[in-house]
C-alpha positions in Angstrom: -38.7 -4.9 -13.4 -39.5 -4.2 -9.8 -38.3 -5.6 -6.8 -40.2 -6.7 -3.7 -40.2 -5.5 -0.4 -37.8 -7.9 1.0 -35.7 -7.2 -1.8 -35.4 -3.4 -1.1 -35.4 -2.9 2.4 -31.8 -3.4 2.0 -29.7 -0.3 0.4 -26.5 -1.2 0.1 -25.8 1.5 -3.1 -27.0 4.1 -0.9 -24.3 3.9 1.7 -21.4 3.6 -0.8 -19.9 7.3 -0.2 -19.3 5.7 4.0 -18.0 3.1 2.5 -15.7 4.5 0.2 -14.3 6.9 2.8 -13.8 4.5 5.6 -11.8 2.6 2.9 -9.6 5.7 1.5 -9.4 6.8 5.5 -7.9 2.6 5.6 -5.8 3.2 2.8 -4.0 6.0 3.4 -3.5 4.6 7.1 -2.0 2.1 5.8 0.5 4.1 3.7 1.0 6.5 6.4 2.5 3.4 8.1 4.1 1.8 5.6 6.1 4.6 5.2 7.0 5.3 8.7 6.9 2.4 10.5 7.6 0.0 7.8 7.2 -3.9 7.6 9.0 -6.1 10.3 10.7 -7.9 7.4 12.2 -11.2 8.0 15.3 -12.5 6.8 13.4 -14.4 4.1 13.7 -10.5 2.5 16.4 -8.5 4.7 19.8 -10.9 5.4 20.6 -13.2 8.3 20.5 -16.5 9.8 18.7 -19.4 10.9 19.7 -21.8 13.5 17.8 -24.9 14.6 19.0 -26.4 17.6 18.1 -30.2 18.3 17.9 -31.0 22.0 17.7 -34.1 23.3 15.1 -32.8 26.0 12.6 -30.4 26.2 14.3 -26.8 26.4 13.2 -23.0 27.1 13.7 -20.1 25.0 15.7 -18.7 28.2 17.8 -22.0 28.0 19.0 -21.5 24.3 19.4 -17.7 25.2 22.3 -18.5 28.1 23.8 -21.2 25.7 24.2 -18.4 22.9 25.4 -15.7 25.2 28.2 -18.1 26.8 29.5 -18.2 23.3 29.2 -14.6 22.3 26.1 -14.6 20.4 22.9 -13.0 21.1 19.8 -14.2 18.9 17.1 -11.0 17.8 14.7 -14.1 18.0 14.1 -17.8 19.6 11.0 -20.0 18.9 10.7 -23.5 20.1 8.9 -26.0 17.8 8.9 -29.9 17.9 6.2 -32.1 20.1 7.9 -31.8 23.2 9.6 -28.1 22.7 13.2 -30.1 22.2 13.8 -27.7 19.2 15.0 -24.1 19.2 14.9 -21.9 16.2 17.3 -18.6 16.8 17.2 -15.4 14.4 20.0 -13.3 13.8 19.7 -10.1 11.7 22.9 -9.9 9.9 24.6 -13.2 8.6 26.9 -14.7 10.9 30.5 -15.6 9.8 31.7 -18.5 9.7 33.9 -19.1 12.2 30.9 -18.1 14.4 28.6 -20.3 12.8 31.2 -23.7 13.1 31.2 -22.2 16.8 27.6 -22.5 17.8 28.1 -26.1 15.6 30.5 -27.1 17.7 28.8 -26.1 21.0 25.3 -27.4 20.4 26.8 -30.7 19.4 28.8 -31.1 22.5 26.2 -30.1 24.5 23.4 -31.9 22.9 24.7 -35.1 20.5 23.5 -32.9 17.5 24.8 -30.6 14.4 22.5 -27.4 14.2 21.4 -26.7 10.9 21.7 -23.4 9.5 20.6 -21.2 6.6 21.5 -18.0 5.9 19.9 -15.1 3.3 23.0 -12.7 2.2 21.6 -9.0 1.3 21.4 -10.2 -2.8 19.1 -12.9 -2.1 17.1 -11.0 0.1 16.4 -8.1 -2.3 15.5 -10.6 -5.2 13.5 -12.4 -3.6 11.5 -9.0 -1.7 11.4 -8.2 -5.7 10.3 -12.0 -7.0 7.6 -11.6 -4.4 6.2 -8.0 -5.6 6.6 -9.1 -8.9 4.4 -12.4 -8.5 1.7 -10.1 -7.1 1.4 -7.6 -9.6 1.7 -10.6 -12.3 -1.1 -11.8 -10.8 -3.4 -8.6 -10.4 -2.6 -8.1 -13.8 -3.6 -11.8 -15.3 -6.9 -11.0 -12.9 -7.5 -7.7 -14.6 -7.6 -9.4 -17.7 -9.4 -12.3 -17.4 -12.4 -10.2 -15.7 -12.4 -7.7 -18.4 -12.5 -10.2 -21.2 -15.5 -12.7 -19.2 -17.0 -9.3 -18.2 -16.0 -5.7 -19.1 -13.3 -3.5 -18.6 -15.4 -1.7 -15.8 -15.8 -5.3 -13.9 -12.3 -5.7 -14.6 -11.2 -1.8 -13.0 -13.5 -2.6 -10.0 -11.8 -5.8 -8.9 -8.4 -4.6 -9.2 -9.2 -1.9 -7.0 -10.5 -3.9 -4.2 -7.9 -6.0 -4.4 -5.3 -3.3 -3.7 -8.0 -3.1 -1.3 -7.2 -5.8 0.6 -3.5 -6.1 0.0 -2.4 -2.6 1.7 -5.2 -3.6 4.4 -2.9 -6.9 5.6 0.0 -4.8 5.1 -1.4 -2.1 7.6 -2.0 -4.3 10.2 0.8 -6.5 10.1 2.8 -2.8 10.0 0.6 -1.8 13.3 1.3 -5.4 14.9 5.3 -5.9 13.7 5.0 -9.5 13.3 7.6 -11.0 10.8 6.2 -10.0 7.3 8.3 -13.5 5.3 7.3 -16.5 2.7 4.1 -17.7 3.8 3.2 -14.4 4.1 3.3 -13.7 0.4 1.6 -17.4 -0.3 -1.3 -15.9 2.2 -1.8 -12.1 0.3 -1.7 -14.6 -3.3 -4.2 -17.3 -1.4 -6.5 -14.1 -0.6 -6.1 -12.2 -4.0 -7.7 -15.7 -5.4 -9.8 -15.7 -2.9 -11.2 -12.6 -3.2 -11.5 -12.2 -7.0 -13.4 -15.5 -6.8 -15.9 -14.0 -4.6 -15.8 -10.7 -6.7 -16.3 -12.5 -9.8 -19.7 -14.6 -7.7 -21.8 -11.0 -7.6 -20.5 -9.5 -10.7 -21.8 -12.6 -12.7 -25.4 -12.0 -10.7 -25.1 -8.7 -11.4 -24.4 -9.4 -15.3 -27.5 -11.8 -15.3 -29.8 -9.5 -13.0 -28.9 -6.4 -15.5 -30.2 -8.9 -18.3 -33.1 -9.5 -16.9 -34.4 -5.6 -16.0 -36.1 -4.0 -18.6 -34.9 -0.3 -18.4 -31.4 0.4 -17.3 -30.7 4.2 -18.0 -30.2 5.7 -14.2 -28.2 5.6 -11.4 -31.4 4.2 -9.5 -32.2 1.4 -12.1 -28.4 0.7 -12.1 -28.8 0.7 -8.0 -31.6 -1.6 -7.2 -29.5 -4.4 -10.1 -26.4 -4.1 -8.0 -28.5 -4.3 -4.3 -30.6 -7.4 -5.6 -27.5 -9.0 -6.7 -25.5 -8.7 -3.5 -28.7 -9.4 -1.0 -28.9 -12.6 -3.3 -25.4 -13.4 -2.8 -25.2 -12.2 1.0 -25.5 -15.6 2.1 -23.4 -17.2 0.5 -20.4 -14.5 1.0 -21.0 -14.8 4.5 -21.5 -18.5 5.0 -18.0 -19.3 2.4 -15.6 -16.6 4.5 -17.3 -17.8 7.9 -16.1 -21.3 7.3 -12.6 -20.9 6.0 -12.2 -18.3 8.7 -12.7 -21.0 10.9 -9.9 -22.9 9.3 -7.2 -20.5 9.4 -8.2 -19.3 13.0 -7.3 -22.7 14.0 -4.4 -23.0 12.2 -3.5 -19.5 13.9 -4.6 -21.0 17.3 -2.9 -24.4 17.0 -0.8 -24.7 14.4 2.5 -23.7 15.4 4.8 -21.0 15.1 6.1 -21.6 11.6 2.7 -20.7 9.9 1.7 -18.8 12.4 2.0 -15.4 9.9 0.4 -17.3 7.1 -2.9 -18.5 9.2 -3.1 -14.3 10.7 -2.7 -12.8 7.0 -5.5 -15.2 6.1 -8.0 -14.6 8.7 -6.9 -10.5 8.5 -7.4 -11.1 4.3 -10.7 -12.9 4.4 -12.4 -10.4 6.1 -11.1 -7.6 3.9 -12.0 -9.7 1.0 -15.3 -10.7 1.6 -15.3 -6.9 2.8 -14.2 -5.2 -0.5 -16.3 -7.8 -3.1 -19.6 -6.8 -1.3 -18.9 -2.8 -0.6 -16.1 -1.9 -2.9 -16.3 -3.6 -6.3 -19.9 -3.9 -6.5 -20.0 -0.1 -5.6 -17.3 0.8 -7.7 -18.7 -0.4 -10.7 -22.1 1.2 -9.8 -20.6 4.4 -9.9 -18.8 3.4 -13.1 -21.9 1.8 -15.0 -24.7 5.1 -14.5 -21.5 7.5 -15.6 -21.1 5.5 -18.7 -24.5 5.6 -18.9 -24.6 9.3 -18.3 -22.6 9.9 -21.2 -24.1 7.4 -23.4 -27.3 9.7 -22.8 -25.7 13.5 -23.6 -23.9 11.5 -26.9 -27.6 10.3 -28.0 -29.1 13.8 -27.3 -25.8 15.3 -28.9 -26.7 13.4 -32.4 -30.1 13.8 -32.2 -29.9 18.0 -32.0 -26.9 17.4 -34.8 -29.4 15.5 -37.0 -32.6 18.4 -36.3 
């Protein structure tokens, strides 16, 4: 089958080795981090607690800073939240005991006519649930792997998982670079991409499936080449056009939603790119690379039986 001009002009096949090295370059950044710098882990998996003041007035984190320090306490972190600012969220790294958290109670209520509420995380609960949340992930690589391999092939299935370790130890680089509280709905946002991602994955692999139906002769690394570069110039476009608009999304969310989601909206735009990133120059490539060795070998077993047989 051959392909028009318009169809050819763009080589994306050709440019897979600069591909796959900026990604391995990303990659093992990313561990060299991980590593050394490690992940700014919040108490969601470390231990500590969470106070939420209630003012009856708009406050300042500098405000809610002096209360805490007139009573011994110094928060590692304040956020203010509500419509008017009236409530202060303070972080401590270790869990507090309880006489000092009926202390801050008893303080906050006097000064303000309200109770804080607190939560804490002891160490146990914080290493099961870092280990629930590593464990959900991998469940759901591997449920990925295996749906892919069984709608596709195994090489489809190798490809995706691939990218999407892609993408996952690309948010954890730059949320390692950046130190912003890796917690919750920072998991829900590397699981939101992984679906993502695969979905987008699975978009060219199927036009690659159908495109490889159609072509006449696939025996080479070029015939596998121009399959896989008419597939992903057809589904360009859309790529482009689906991660433009929820990028959009989640950059508002980042923008103006608020400090509690503000690390879920950040791992999402940071994910989406990497996604949309890894399905067009990663999988697709991957499995290029795969597909003409398997063909390869196909080849030396044919001539292999053919010489036996003479």
């Amino acid at each position: 089958m051959n392909f028009n001009h318009e169809t050819t002009k763009l080589d994306f096949v050709k440019h897979r080795k600069k591909f796959f090295t900026f990604s391995a370059v990303l990659i093992s950044v990313g561990i060299i981090l991980l590593s050394t710098i490690g992940l700014n882990l919040g108490i969601d998996f470390s231990s500590g607690t969470t106070m939420d003041v209630l003012a009856d007035e708009t406050v300042t984190e500098a405000e809610i800073a002096e209360e805490f320090a007139s009573i011994g306490l110094e928060p590692d972190d304040i956020t203010l939240a509500g419509d008017e600012n009236d409530v202060g969220r303070a972080v401590f790294i270790g869990v507090l005991s309880q006489e000092e958290t009926l202390e801050a109670q008893r303080h906050f209520e006097e000064l303000y006519g309200s109770v804080p509420t607190v939560s804490s995380v002891t160490p146990i609960v914080g290493e099961e649930l870092a280990m629930n949340a590593l464990i959900s992930v991998l469940i759901a690589c591997v449920g990925i792997i295996i749906y892919v391999s069984i709608r596709f092939q195994f090489m489809y299935g190798l490809a995706a998982i691939v990218a999407l370790f892609h993408d996952a130890l690309f948010i954890l680089a730059v949320f390692s670079i950046i130190q912003w509280e890796v917690n919750i709905p920072f998991i829900a946002a590397v699981l939101t991409i992984i679906g993502y991602s695969i979905n987008d994955t699975i978009v060219t692999f199927d036009r690659i499936r159908e495109n490889m139906k159609l072509e006449e002769r696939v025996k080479t690394f070029e015939d596998v080449s121009r399959v896989v570069n008419k597939s992903l110039i057809q589904t360009l476009a859309r790529s482009i056009n689906t991660v433009l608009t929820v990028v959009f999304a989640a950059g508002a969310l980042l923008i103006f939603g608020g400090e509690a989601i503000r690390t879920f909206s950040l791992a999402l735009v940071v994910g989406l790119v990497a996604g949309t990133y890894s399905s067009l120059f990663i999988a697709a490539q991957l499995w290029a690379v795969l597909k003409a060795r398997q063909l390869k070998r196909a080849k030396f077993k044919s001539q292999d039986v053919q010489e036996s047989e003479a």
